[in-house]
PDB file with SEQRES, HELIX, SHEET and CRYST1 records, atoms N, CA, C and O in Angstrom:
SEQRES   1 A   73  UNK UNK UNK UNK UNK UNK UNK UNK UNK UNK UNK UNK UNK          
SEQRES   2 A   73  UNK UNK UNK UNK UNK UNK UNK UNK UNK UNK UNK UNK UNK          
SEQRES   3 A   73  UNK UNK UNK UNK UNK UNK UNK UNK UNK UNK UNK UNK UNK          
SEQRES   4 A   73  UNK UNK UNK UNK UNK UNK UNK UNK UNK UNK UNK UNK UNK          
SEQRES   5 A   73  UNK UNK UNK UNK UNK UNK UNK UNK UNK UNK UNK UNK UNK          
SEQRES   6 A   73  UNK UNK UNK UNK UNK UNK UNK UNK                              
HELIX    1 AA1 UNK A   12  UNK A   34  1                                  23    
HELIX    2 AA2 UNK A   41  UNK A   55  1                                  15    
HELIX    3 AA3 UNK A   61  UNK A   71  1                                  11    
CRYST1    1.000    1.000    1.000  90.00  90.00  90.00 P 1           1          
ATOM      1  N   UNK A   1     153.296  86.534  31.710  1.00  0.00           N  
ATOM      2  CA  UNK A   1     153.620  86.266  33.086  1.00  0.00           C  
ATOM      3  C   UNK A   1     153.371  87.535  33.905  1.00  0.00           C  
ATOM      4  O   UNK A   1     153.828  88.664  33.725  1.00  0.00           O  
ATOM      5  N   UNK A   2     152.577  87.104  34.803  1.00  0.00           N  
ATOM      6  CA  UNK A   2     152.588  88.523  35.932  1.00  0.00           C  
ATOM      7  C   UNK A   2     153.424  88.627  36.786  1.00  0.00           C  
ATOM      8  O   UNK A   2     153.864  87.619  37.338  1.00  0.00           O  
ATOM      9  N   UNK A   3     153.908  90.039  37.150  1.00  0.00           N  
ATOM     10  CA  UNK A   3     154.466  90.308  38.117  1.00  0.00           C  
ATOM     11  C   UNK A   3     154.043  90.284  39.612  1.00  0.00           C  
ATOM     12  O   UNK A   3     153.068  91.028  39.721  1.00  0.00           O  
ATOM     13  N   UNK A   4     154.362  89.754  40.766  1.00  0.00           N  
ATOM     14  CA  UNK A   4     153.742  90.367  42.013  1.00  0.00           C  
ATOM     15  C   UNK A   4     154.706  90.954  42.959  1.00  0.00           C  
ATOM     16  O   UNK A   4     154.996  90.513  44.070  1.00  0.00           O  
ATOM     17  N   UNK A   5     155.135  91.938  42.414  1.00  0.00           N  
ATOM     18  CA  UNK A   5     155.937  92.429  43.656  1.00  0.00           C  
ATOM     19  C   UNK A   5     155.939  93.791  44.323  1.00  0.00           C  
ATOM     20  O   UNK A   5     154.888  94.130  44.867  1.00  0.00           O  
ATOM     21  N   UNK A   6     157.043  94.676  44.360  1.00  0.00           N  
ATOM     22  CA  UNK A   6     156.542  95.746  45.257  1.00  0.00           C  
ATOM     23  C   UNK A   6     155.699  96.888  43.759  1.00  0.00           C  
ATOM     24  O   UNK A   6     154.864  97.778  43.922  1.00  0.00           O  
ATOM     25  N   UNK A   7     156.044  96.620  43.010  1.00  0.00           N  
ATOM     26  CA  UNK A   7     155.945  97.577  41.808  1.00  0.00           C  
ATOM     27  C   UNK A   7     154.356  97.130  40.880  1.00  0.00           C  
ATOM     28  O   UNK A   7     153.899  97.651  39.863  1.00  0.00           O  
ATOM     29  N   UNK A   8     154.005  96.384  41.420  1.00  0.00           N  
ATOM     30  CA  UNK A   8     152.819  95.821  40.749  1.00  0.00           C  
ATOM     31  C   UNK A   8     151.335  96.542  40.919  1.00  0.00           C  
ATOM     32  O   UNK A   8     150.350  96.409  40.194  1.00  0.00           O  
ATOM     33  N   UNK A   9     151.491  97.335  42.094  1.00  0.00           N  
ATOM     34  CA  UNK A   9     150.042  98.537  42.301  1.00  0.00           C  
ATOM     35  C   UNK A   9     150.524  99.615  41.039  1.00  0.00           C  
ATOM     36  O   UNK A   9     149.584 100.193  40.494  1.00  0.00           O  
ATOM     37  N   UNK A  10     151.513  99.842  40.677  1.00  0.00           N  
ATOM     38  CA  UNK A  10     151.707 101.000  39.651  1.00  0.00           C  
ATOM     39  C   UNK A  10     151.591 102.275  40.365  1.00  0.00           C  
ATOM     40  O   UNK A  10     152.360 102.434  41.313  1.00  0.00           O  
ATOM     41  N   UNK A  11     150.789 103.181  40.085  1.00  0.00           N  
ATOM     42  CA  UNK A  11     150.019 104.281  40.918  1.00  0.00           C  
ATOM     43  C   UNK A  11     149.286 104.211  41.935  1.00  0.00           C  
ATOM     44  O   UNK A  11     149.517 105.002  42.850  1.00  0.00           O  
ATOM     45  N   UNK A  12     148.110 103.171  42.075  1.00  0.00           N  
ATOM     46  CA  UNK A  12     147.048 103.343  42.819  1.00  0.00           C  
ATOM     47  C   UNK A  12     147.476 103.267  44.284  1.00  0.00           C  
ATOM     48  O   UNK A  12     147.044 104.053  45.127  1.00  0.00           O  
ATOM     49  N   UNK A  13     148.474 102.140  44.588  1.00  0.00           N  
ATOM     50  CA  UNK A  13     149.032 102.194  45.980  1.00  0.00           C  
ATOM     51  C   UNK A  13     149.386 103.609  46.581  1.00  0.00           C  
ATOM     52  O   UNK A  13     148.851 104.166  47.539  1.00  0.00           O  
ATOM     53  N   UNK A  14     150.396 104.042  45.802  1.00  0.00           N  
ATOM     54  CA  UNK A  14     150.712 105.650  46.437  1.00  0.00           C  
ATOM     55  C   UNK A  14     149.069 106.760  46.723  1.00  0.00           C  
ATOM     56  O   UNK A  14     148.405 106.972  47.738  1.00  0.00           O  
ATOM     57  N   UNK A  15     148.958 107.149  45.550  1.00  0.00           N  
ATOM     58  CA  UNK A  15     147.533 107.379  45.213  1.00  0.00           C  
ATOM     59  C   UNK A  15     146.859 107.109  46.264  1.00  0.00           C  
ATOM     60  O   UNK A  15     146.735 108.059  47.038  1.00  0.00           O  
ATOM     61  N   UNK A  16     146.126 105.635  46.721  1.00  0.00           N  
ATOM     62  CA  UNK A  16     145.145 105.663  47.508  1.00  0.00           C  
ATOM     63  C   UNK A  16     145.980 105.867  49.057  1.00  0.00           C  
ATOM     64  O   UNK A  16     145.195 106.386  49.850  1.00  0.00           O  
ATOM     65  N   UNK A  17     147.477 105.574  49.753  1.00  0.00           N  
ATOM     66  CA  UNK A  17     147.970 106.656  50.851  1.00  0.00           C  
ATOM     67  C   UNK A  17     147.545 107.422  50.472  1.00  0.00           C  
ATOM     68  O   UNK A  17     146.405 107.688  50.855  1.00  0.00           O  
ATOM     69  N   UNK A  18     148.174 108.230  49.513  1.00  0.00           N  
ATOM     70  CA  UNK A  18     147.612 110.072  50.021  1.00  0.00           C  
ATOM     71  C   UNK A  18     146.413 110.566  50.374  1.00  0.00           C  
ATOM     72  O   UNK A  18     146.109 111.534  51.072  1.00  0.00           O  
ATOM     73  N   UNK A  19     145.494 109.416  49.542  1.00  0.00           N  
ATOM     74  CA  UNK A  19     143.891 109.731  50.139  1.00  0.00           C  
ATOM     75  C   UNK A  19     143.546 109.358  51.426  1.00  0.00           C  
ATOM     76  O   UNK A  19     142.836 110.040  52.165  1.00  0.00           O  
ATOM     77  N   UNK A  20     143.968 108.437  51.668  1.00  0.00           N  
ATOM     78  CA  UNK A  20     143.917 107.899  53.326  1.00  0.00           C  
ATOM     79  C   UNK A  20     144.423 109.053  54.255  1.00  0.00           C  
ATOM     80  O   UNK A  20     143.652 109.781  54.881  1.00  0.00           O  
ATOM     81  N   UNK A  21     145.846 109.160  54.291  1.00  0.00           N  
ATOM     82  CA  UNK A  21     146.449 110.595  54.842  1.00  0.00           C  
ATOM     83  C   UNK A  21     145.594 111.481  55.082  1.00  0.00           C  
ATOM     84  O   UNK A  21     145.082 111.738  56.171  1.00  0.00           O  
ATOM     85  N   UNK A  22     145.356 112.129  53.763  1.00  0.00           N  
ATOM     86  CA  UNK A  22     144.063 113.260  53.890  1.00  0.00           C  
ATOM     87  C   UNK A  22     143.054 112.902  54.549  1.00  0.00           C  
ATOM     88  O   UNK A  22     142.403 113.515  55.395  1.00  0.00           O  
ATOM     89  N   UNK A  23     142.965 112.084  54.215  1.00  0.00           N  
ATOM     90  CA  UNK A  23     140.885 111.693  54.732  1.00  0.00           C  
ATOM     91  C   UNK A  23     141.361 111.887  56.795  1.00  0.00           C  
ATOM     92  O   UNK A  23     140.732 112.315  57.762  1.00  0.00           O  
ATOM     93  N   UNK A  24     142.673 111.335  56.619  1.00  0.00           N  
ATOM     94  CA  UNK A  24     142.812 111.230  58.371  1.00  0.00           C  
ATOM     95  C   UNK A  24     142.901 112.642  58.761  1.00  0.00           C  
ATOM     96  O   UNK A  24     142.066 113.014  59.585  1.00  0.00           O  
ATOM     97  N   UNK A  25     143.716 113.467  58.348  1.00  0.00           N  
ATOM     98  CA  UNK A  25     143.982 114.656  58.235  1.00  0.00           C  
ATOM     99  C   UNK A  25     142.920 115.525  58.467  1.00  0.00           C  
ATOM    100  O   UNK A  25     142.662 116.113  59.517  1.00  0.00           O  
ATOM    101  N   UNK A  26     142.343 115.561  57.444  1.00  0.00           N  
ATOM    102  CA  UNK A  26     140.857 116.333  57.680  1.00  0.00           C  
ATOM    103  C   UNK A  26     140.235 116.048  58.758  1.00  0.00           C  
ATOM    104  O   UNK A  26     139.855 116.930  59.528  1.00  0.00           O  
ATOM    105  N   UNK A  27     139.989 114.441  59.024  1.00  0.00           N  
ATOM    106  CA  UNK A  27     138.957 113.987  59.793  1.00  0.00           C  
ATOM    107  C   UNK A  27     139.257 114.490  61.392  1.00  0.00           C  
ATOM    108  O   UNK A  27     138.335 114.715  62.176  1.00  0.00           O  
ATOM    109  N   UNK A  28     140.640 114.625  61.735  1.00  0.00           N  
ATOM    110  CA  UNK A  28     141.432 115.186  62.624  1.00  0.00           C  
ATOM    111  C   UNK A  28     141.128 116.803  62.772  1.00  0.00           C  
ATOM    112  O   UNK A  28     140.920 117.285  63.885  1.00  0.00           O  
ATOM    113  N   UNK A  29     141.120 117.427  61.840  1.00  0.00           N  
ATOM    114  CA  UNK A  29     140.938 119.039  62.032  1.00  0.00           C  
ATOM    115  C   UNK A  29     139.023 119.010  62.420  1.00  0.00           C  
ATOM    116  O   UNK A  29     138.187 119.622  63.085  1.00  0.00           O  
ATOM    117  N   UNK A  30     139.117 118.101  61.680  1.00  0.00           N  
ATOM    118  CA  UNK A  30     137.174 118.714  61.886  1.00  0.00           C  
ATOM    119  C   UNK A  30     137.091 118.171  63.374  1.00  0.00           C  
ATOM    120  O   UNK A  30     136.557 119.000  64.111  1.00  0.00           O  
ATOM    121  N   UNK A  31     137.505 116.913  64.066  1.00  0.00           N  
ATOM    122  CA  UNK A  31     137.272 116.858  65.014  1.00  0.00           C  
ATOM    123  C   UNK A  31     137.367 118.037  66.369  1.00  0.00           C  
ATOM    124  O   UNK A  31     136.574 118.300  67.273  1.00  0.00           O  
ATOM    125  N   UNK A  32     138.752 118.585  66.006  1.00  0.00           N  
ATOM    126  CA  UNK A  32     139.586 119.352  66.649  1.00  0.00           C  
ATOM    127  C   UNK A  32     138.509 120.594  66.626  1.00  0.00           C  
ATOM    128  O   UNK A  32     138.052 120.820  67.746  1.00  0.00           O  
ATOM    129  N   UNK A  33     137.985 121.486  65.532  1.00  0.00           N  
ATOM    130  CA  UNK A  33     136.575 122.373  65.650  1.00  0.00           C  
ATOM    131  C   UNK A  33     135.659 121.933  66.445  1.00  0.00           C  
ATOM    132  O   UNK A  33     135.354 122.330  67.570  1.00  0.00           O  
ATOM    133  N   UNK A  34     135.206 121.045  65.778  1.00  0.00           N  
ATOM    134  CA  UNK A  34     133.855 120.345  66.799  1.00  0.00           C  
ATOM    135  C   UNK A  34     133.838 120.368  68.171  1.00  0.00           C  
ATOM    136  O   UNK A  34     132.946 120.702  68.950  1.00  0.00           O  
ATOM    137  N   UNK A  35     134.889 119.988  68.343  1.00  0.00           N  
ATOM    138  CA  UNK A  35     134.707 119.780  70.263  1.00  0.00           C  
ATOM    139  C   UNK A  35     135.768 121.168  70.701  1.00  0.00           C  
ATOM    140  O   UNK A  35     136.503 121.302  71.679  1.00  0.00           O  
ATOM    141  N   UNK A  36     135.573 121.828  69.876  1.00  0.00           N  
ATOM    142  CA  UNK A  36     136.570 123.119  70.385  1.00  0.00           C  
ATOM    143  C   UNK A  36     135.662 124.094  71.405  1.00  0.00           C  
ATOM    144  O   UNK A  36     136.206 124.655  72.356  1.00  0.00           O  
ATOM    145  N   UNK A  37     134.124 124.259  71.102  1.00  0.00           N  
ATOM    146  CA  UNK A  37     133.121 124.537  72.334  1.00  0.00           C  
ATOM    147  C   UNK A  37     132.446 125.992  71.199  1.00  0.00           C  
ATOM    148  O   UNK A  37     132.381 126.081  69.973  1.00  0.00           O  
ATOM    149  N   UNK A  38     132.117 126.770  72.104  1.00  0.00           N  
ATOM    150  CA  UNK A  38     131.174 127.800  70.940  1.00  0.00           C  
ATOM    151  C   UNK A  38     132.194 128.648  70.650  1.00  0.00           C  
ATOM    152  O   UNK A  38     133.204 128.592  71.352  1.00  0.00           O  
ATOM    153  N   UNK A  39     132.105 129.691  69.442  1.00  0.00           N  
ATOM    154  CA  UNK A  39     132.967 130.291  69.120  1.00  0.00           C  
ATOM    155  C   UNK A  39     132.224 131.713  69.750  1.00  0.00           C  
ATOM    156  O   UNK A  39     131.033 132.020  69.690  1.00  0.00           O  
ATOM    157  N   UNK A  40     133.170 132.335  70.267  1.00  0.00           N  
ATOM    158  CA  UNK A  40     133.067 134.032  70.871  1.00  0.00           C  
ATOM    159  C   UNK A  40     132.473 134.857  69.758  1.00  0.00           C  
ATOM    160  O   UNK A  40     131.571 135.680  69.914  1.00  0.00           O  
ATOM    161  N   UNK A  41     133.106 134.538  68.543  1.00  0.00           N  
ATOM    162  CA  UNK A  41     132.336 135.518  67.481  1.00  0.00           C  
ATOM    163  C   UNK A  41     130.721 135.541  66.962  1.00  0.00           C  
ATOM    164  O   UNK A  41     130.086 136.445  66.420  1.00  0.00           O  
ATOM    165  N   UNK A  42     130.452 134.613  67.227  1.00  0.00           N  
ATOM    166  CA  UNK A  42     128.938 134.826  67.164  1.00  0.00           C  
ATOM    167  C   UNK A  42     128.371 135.547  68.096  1.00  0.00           C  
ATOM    168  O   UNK A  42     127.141 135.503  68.110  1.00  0.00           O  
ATOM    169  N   UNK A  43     128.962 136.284  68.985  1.00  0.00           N  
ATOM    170  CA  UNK A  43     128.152 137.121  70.611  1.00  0.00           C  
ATOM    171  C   UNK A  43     128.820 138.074  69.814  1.00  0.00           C  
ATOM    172  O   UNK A  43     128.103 139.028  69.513  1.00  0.00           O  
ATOM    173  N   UNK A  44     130.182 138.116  69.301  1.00  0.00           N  
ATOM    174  CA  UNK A  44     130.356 140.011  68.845  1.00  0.00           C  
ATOM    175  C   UNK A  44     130.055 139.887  67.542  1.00  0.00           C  
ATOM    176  O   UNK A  44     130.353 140.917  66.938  1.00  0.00           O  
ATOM    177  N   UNK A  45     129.457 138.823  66.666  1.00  0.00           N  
ATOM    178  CA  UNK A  45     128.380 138.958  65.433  1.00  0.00           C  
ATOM    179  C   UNK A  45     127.449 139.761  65.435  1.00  0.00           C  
ATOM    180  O   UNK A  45     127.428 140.878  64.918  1.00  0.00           O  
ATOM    181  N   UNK A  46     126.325 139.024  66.242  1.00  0.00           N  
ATOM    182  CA  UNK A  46     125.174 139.517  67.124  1.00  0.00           C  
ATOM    183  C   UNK A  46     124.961 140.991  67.744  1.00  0.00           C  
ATOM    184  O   UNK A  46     123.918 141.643  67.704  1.00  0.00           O  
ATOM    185  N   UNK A  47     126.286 141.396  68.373  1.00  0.00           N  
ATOM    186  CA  UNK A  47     125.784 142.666  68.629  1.00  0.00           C  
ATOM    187  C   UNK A  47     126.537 143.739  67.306  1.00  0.00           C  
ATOM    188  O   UNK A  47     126.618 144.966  67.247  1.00  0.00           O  
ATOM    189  N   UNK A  48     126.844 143.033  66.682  1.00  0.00           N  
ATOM    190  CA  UNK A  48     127.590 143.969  65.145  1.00  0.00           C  
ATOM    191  C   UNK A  48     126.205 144.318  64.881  1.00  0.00           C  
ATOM    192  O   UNK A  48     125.842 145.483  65.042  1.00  0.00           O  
ATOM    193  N   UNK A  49     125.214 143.216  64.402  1.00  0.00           N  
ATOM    194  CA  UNK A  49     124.025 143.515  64.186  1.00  0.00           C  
ATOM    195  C   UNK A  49     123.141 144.491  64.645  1.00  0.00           C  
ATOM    196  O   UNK A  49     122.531 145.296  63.942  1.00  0.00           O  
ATOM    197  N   UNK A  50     123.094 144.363  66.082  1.00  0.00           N  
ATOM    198  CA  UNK A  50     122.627 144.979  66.525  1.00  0.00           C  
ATOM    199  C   UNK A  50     122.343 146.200  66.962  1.00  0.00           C  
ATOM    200  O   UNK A  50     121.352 146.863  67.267  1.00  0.00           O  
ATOM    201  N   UNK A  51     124.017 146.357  66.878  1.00  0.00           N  
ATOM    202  CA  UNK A  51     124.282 148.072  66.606  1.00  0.00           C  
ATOM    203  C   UNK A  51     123.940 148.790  65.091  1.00  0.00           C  
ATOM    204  O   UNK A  51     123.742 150.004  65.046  1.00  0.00           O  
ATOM    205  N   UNK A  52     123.912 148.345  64.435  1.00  0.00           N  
ATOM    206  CA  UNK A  52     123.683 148.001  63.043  1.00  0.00           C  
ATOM    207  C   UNK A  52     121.749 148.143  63.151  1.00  0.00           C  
ATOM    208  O   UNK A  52     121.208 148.521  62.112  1.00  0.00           O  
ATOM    209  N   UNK A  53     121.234 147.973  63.833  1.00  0.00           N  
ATOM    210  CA  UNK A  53     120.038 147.705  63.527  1.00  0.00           C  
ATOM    211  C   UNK A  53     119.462 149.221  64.554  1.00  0.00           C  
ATOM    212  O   UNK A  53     118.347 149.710  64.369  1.00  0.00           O  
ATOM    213  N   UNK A  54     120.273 149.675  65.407  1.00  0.00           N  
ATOM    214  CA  UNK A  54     120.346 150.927  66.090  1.00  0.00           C  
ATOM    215  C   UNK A  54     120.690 152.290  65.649  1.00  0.00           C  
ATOM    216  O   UNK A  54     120.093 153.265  66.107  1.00  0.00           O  
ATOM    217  N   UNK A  55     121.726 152.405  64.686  1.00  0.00           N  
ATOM    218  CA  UNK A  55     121.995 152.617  63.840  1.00  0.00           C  
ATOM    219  C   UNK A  55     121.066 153.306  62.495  1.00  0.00           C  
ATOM    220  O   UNK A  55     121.133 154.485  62.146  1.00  0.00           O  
ATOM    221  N   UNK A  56     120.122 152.145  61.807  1.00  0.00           N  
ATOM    222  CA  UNK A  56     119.610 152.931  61.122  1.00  0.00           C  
ATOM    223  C   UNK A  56     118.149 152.695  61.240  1.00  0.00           C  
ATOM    224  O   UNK A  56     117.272 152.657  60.376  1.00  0.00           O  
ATOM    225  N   UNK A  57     118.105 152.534  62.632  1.00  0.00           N  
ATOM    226  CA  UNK A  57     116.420 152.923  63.075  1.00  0.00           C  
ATOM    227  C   UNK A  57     115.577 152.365  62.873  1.00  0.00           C  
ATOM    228  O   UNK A  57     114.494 152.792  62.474  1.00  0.00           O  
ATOM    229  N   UNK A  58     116.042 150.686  63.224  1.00  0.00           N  
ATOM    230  CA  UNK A  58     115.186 150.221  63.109  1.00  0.00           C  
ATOM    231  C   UNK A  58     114.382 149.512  64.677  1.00  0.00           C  
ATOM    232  O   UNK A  58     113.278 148.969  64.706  1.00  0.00           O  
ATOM    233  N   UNK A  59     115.205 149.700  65.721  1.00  0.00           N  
ATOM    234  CA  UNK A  59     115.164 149.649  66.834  1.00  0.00           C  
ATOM    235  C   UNK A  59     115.344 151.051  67.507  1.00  0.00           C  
ATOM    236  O   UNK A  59     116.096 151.880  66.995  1.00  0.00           O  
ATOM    237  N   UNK A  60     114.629 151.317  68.691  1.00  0.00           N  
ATOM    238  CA  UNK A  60     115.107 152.469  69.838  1.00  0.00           C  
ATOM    239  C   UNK A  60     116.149 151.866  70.635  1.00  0.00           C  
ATOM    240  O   UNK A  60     116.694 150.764  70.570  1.00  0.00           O  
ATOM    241  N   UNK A  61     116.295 152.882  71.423  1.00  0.00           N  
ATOM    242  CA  UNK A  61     117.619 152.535  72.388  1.00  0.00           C  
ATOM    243  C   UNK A  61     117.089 151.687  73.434  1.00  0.00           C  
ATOM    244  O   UNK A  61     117.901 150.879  73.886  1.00  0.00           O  
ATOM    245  N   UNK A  62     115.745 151.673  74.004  1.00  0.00           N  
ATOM    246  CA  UNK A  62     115.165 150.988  74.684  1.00  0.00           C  
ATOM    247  C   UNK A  62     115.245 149.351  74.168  1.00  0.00           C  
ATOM    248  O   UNK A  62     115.340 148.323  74.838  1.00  0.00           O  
ATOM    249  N   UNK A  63     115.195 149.481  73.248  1.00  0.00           N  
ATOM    250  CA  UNK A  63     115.002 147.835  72.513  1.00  0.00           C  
ATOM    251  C   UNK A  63     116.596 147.245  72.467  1.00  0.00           C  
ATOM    252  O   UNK A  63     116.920 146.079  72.691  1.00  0.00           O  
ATOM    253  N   UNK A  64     117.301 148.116  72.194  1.00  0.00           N  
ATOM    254  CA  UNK A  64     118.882 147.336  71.737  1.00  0.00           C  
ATOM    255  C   UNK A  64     118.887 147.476  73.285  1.00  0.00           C  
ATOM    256  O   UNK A  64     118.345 146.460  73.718  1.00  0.00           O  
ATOM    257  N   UNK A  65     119.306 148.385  74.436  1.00  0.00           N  
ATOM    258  CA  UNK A  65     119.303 147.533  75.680  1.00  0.00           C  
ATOM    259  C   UNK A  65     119.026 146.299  76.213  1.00  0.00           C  
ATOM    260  O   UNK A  65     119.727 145.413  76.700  1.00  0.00           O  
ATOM    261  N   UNK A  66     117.844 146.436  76.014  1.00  0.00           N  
ATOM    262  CA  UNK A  66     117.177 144.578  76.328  1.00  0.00           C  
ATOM    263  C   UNK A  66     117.489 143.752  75.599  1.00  0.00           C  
ATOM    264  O   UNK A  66     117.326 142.595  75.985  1.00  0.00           O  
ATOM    265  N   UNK A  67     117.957 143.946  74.498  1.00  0.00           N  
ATOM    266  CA  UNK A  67     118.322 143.164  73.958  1.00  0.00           C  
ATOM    267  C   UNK A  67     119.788 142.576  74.051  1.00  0.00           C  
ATOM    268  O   UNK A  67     120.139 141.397  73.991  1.00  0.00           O  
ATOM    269  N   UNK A  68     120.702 143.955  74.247  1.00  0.00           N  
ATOM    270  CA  UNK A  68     122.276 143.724  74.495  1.00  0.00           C  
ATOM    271  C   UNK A  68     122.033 142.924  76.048  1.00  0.00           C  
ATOM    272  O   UNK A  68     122.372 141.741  76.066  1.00  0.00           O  
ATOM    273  N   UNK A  69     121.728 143.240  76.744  1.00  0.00           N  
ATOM    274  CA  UNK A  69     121.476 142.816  77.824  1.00  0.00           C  
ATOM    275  C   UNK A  69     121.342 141.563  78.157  1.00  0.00           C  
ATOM    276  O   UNK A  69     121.845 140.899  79.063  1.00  0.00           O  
ATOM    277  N   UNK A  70     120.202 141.178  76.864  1.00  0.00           N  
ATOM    278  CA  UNK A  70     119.933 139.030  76.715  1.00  0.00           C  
ATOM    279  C   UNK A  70     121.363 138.813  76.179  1.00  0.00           C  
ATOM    280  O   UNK A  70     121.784 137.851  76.821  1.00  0.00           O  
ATOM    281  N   UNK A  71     122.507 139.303  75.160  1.00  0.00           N  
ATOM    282  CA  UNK A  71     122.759 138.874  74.661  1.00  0.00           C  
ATOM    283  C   UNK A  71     124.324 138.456  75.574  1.00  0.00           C  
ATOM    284  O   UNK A  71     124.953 137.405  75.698  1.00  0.00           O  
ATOM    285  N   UNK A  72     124.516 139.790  76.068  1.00  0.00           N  
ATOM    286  CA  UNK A  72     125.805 139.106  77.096  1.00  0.00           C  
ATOM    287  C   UNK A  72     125.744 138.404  78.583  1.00  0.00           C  
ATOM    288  O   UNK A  72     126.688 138.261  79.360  1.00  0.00           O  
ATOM    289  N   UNK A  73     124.190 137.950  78.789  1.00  0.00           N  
ATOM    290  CA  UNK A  73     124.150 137.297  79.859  1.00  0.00           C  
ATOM    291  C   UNK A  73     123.158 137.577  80.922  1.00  0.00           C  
ATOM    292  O   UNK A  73     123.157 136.909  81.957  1.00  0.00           O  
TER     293      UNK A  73                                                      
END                                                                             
């Protein structure tokens, strides 16, 4: 005789909530990045580099100007 009542998923009921939860969870944070807009650290990435590339000569000072110059606007 089978059972059908609240106890009859065993595990998988709980189990597949928590995956649901998560999956919402996540799907919620990634949204929340995505439309968060550009991140600032890629402009003070960029000129990390760039000083970095001034630095050990591989650019003149003439070149990282024009270049810092494109890079903040």
């Amino acid at each position: 005789m089978m059972w059908y009542g609240a106890g009859s998923m065993g595990l998988f009921g709980p189990l597949m909530m928590l995956v649901f939860w998560g999956g919402v969870i996540l799907l919620g944070a990634w949204a929340v990045r995505a439309f968060a807009g550009p991140r600032s650290g890629a402009q003070n990435n960029a000129l990390d580099i760039l000083r970095r590339r001034l630095a050990s000569g591989e650019i003149n000072q003439d070149q990282y100007e024009q270049a810092r110059k494109a890079l903040q606007g």
